[in-house]
mmCIF entry with sequence, helices, sheets and N, C-alpha, C, O atoms, coordinates in Angstrom:
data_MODEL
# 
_entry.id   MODEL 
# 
_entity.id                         1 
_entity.type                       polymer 
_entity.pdbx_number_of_molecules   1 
# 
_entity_poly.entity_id                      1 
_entity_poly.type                           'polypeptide(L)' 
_entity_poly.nstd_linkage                   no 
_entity_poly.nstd_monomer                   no 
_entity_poly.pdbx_seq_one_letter_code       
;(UNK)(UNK)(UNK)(UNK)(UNK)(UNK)(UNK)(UNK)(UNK)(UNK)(UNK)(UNK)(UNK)(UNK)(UNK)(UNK)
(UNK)(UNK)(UNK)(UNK)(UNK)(UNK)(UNK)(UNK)(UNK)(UNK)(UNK)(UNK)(UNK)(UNK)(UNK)(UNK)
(UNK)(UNK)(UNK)
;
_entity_poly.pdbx_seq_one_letter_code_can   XXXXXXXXXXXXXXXXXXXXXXXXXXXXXXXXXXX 
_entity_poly.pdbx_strand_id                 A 
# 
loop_
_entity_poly_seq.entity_id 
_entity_poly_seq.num 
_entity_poly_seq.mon_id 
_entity_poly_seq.hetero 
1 1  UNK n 
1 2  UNK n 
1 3  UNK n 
1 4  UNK n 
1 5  UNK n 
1 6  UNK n 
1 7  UNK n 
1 8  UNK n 
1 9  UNK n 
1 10 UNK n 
1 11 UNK n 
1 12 UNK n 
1 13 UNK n 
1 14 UNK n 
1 15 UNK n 
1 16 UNK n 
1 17 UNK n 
1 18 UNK n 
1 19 UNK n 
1 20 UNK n 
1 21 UNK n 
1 22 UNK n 
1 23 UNK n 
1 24 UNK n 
1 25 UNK n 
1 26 UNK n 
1 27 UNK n 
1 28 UNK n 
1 29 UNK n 
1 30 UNK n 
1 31 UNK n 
1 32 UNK n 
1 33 UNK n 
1 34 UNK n 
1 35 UNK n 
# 
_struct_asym.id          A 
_struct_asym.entity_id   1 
# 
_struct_conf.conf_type_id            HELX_P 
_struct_conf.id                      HELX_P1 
_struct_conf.pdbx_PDB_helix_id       AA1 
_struct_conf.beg_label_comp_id       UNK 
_struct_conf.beg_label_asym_id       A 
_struct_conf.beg_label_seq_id        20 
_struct_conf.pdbx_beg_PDB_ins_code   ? 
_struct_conf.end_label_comp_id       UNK 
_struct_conf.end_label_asym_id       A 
_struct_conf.end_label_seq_id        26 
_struct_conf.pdbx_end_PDB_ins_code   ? 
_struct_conf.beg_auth_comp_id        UNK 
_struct_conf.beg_auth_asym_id        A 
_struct_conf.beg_auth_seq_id         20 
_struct_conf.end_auth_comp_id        UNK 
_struct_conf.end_auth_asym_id        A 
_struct_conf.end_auth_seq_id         26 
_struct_conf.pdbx_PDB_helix_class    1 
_struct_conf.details                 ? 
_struct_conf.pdbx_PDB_helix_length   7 
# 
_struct_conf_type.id          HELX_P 
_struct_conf_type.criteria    ? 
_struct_conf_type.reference   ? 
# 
_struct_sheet.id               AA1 
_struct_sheet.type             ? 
_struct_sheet.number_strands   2 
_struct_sheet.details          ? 
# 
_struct_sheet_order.sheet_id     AA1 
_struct_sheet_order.range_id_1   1 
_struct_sheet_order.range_id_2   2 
_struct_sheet_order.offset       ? 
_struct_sheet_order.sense        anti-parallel 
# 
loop_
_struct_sheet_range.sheet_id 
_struct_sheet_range.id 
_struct_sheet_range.beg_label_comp_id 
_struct_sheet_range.beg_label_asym_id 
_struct_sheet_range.beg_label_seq_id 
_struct_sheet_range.pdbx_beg_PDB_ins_code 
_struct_sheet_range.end_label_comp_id 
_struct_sheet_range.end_label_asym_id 
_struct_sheet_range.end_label_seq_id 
_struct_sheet_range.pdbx_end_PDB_ins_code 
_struct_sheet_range.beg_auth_comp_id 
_struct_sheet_range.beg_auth_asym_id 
_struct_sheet_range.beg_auth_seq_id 
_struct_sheet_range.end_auth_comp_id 
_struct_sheet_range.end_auth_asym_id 
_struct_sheet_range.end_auth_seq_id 
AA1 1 UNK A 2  ? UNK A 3  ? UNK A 2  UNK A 3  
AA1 2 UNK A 10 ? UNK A 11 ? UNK A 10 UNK A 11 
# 
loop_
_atom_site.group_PDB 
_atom_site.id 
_atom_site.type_symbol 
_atom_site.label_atom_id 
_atom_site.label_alt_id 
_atom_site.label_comp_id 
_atom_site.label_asym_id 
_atom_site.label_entity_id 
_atom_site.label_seq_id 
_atom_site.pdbx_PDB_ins_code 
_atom_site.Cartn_x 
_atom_site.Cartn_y 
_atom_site.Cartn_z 
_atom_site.occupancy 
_atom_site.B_iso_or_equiv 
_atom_site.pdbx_formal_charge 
_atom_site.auth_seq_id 
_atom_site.auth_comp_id 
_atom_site.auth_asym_id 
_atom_site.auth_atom_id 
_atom_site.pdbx_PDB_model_num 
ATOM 1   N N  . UNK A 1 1  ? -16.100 2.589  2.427   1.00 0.00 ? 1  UNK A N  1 
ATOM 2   C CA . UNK A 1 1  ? -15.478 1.785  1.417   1.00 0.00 ? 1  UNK A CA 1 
ATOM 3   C C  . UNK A 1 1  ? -13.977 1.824  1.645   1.00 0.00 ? 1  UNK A C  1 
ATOM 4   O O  . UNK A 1 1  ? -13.494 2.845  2.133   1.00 0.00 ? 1  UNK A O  1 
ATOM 5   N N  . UNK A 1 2  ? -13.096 0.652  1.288   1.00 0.00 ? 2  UNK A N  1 
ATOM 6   C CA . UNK A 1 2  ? -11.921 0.956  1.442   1.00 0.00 ? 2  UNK A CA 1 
ATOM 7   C C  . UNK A 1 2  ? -11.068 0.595  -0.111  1.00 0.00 ? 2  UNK A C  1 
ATOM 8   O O  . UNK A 1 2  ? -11.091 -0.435 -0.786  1.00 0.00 ? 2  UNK A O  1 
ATOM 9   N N  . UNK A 1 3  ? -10.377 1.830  -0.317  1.00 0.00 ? 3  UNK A N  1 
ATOM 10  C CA . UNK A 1 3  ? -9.584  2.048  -1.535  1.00 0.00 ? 3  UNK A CA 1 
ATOM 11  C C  . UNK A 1 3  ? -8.338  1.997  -1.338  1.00 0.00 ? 3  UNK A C  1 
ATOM 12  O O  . UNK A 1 3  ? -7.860  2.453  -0.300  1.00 0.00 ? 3  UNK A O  1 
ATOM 13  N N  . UNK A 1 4  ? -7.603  1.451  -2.265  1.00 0.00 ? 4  UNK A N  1 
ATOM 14  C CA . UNK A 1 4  ? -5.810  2.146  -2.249  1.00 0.00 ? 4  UNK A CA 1 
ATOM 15  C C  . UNK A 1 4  ? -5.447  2.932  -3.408  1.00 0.00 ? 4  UNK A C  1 
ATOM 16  O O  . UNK A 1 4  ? -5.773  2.765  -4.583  1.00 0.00 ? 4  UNK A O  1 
ATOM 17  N N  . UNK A 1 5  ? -4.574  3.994  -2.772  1.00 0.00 ? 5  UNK A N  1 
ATOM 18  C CA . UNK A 1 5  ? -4.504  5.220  -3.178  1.00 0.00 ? 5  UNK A CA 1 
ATOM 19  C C  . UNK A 1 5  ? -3.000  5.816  -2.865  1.00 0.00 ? 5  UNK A C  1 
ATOM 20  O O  . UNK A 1 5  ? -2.759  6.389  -1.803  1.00 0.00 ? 5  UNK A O  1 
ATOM 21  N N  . UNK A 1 6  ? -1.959  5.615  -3.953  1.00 0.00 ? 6  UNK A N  1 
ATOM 22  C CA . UNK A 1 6  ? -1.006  5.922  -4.019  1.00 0.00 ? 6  UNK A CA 1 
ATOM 23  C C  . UNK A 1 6  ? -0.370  4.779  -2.822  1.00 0.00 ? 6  UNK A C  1 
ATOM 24  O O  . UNK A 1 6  ? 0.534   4.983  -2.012  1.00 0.00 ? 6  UNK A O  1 
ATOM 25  N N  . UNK A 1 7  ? -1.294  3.363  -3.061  1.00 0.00 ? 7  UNK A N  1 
ATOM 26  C CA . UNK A 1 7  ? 0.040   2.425  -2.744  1.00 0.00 ? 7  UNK A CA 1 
ATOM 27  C C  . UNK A 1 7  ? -0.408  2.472  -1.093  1.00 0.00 ? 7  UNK A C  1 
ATOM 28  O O  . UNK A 1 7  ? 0.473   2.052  -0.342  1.00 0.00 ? 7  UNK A O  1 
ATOM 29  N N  . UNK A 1 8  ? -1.620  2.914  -0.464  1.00 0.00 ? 8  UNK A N  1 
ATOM 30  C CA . UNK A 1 8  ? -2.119  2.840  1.082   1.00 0.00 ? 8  UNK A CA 1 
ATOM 31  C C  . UNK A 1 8  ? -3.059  2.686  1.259   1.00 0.00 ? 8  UNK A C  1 
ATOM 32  O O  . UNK A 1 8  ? -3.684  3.699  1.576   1.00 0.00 ? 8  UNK A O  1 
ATOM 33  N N  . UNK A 1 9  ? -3.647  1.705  1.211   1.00 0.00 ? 9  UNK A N  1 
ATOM 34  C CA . UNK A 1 9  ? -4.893  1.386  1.923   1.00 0.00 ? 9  UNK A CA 1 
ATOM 35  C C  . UNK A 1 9  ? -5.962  2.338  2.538   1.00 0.00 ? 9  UNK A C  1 
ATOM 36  O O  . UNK A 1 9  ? -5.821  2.561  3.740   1.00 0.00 ? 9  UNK A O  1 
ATOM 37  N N  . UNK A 1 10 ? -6.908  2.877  1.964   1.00 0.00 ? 10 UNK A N  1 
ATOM 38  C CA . UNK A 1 10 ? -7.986  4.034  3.387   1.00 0.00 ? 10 UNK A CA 1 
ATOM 39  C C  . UNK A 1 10 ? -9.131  3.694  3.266   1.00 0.00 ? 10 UNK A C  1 
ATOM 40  O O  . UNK A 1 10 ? -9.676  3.383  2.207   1.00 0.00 ? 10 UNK A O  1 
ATOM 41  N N  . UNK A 1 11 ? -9.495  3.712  4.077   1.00 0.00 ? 11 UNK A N  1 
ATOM 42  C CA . UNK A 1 11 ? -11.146 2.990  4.532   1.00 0.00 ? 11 UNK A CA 1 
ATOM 43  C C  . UNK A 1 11 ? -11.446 5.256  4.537   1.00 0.00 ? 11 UNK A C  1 
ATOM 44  O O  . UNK A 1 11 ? -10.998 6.239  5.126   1.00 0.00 ? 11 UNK A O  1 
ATOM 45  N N  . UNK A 1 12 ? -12.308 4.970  3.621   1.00 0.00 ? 12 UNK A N  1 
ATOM 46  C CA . UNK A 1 12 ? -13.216 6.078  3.529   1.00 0.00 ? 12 UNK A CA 1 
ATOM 47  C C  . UNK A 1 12 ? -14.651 6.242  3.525   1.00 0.00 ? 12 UNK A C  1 
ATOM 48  O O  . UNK A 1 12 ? -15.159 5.597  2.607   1.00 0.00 ? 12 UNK A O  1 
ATOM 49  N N  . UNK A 1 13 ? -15.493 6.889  4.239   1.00 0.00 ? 13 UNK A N  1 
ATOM 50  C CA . UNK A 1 13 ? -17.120 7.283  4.617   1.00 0.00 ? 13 UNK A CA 1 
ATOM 51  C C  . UNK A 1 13 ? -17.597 7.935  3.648   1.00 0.00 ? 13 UNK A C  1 
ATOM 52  O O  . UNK A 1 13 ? -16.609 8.636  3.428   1.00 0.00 ? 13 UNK A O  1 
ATOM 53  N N  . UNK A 1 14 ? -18.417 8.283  2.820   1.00 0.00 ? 14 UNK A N  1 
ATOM 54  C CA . UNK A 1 14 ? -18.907 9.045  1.921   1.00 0.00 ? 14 UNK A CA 1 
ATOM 55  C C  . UNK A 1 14 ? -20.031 8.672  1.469   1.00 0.00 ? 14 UNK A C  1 
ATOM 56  O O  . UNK A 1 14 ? -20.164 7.452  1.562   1.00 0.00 ? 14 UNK A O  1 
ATOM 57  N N  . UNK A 1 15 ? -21.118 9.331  0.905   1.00 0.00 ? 15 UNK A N  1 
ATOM 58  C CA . UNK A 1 15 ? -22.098 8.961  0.375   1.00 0.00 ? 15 UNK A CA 1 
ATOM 59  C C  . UNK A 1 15 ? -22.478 8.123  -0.852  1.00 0.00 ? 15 UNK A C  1 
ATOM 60  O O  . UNK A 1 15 ? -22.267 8.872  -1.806  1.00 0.00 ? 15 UNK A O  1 
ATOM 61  N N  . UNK A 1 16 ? -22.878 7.091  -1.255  1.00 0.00 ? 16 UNK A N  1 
ATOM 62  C CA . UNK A 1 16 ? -22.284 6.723  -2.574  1.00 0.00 ? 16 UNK A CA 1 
ATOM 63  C C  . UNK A 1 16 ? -23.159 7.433  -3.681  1.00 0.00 ? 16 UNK A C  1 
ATOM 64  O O  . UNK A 1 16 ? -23.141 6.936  -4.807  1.00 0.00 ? 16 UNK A O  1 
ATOM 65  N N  . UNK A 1 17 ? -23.791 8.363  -3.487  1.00 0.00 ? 17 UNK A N  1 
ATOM 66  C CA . UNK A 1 17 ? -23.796 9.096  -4.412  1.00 0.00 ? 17 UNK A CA 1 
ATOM 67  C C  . UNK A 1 17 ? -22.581 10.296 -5.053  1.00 0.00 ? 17 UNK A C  1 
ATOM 68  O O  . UNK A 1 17 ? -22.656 10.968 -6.081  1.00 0.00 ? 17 UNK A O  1 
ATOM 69  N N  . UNK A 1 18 ? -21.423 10.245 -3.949  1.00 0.00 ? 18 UNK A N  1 
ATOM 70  C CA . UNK A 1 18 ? -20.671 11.368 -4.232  1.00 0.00 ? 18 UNK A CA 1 
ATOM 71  C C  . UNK A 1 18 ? -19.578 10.886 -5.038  1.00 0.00 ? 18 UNK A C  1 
ATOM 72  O O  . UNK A 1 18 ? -18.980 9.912  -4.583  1.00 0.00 ? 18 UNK A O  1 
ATOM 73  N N  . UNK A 1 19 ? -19.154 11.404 -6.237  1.00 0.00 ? 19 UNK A N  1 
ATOM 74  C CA . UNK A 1 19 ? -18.731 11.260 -6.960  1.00 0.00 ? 19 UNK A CA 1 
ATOM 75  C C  . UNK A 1 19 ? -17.034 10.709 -6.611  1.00 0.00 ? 19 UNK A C  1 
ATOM 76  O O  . UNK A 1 19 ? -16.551 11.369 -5.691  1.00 0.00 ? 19 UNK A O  1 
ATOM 77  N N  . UNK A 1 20 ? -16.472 10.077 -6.946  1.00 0.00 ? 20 UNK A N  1 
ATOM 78  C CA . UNK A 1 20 ? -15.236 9.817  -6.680  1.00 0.00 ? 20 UNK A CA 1 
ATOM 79  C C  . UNK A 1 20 ? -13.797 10.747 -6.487  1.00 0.00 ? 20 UNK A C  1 
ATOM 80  O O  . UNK A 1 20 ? -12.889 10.637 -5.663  1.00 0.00 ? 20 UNK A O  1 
ATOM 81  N N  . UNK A 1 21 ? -13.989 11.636 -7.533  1.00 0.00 ? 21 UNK A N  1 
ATOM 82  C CA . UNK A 1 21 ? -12.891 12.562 -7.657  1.00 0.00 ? 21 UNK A CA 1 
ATOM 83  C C  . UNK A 1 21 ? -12.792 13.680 -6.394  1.00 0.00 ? 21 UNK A C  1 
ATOM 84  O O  . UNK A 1 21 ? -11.783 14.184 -5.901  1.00 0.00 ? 21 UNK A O  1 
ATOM 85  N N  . UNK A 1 22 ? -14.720 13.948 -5.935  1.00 0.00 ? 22 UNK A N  1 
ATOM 86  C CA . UNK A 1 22 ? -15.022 14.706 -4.612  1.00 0.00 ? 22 UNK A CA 1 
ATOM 87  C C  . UNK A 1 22 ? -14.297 14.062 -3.257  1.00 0.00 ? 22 UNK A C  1 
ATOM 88  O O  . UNK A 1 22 ? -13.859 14.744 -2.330  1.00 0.00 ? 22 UNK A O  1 
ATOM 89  N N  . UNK A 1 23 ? -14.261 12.651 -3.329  1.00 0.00 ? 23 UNK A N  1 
ATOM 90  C CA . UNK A 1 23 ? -13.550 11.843 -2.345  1.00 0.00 ? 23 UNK A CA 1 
ATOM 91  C C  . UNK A 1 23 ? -12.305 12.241 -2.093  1.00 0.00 ? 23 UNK A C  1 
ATOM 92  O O  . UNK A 1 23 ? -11.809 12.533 -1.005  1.00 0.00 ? 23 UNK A O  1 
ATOM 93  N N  . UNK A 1 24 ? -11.719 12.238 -3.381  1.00 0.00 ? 24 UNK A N  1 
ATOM 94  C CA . UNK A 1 24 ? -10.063 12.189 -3.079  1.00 0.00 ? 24 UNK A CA 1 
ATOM 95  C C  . UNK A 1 24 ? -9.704  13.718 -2.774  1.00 0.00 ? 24 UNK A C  1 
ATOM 96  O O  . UNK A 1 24 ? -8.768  14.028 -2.036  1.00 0.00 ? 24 UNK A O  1 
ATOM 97  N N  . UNK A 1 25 ? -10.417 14.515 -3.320  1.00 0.00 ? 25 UNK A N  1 
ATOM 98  C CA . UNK A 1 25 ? -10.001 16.224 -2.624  1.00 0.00 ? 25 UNK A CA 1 
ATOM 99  C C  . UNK A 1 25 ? -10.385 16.441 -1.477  1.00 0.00 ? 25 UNK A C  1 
ATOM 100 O O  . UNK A 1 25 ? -9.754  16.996 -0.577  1.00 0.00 ? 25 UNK A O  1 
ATOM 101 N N  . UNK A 1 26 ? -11.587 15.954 -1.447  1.00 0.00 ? 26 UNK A N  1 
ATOM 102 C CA . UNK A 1 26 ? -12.318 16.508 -0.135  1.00 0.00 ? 26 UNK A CA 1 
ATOM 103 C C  . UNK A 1 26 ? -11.932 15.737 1.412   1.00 0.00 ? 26 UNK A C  1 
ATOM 104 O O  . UNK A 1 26 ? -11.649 16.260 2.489   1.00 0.00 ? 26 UNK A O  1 
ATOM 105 N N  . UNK A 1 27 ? -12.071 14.044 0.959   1.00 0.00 ? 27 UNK A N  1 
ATOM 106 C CA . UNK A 1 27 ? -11.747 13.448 2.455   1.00 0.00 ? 27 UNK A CA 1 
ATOM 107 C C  . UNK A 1 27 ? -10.335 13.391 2.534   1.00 0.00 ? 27 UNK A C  1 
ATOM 108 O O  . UNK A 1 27 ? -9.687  13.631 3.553   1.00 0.00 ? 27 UNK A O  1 
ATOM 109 N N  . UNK A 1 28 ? -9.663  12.916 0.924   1.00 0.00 ? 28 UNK A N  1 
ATOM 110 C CA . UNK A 1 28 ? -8.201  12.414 1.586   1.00 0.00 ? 28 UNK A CA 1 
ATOM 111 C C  . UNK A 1 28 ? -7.272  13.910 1.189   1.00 0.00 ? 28 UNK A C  1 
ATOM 112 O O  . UNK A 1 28 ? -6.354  13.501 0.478   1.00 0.00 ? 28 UNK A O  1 
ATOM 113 N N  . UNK A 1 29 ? -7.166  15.036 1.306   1.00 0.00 ? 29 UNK A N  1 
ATOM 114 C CA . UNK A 1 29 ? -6.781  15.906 0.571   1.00 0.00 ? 29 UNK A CA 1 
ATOM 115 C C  . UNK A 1 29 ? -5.712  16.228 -0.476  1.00 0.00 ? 29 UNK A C  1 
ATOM 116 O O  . UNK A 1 29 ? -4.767  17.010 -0.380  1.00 0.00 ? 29 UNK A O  1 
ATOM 117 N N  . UNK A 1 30 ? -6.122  15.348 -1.623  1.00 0.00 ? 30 UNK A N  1 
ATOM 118 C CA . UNK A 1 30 ? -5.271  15.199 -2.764  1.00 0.00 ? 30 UNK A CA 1 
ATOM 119 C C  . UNK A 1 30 ? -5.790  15.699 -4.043  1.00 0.00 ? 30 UNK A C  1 
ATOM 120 O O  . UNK A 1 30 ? -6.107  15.199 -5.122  1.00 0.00 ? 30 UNK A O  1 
ATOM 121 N N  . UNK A 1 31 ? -5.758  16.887 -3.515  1.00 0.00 ? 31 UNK A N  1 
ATOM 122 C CA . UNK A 1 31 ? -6.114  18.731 -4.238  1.00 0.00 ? 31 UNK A CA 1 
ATOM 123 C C  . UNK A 1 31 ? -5.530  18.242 -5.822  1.00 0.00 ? 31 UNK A C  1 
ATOM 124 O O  . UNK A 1 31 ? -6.256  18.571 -6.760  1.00 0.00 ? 31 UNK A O  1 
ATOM 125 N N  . UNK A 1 32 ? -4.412  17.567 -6.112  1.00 0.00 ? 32 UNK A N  1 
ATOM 126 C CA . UNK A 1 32 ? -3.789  17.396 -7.578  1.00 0.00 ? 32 UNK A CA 1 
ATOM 127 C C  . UNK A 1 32 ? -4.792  16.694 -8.662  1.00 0.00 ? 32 UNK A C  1 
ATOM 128 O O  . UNK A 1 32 ? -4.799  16.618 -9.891  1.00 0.00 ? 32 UNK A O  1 
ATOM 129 N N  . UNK A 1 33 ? -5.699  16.182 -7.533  1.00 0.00 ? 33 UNK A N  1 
ATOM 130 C CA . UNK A 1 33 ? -6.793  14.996 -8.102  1.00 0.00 ? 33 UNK A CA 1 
ATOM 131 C C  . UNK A 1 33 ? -7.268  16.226 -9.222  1.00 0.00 ? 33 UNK A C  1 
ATOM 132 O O  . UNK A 1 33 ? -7.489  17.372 -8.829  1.00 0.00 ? 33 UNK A O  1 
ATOM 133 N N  . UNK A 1 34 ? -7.414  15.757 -10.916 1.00 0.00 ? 34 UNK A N  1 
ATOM 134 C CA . UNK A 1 34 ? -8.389  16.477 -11.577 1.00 0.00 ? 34 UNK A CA 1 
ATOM 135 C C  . UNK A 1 34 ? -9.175  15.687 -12.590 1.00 0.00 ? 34 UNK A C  1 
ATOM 136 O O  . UNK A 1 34 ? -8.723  14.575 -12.859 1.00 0.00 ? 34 UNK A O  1 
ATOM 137 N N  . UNK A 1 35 ? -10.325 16.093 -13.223 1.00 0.00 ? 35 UNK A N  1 
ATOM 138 C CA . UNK A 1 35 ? -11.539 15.490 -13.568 1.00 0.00 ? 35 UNK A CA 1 
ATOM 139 C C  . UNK A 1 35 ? -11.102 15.478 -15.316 1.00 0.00 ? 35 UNK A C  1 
ATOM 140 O O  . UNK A 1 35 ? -11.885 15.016 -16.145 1.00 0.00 ? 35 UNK A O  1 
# 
């Protein structure tokens, strides 16, 4: 899927069962991300 995220474009792989917030820590590492 491709998202923008702080204004950049990223084509990201993930399962679409995995929750969104898991995306942004886990693939793009934006650890600040909270639920």
């Amino acid at each position: 899927m491709w998202i923008k995220v702080n204004g950049t474009g990223v084509d990201v792989t993930a399962d679409p069962d995995t929750p969104l917030l898991w995306v942004l820590r886990d693939e793009l590492n934006l650890t600040g991300s909270k639920y």
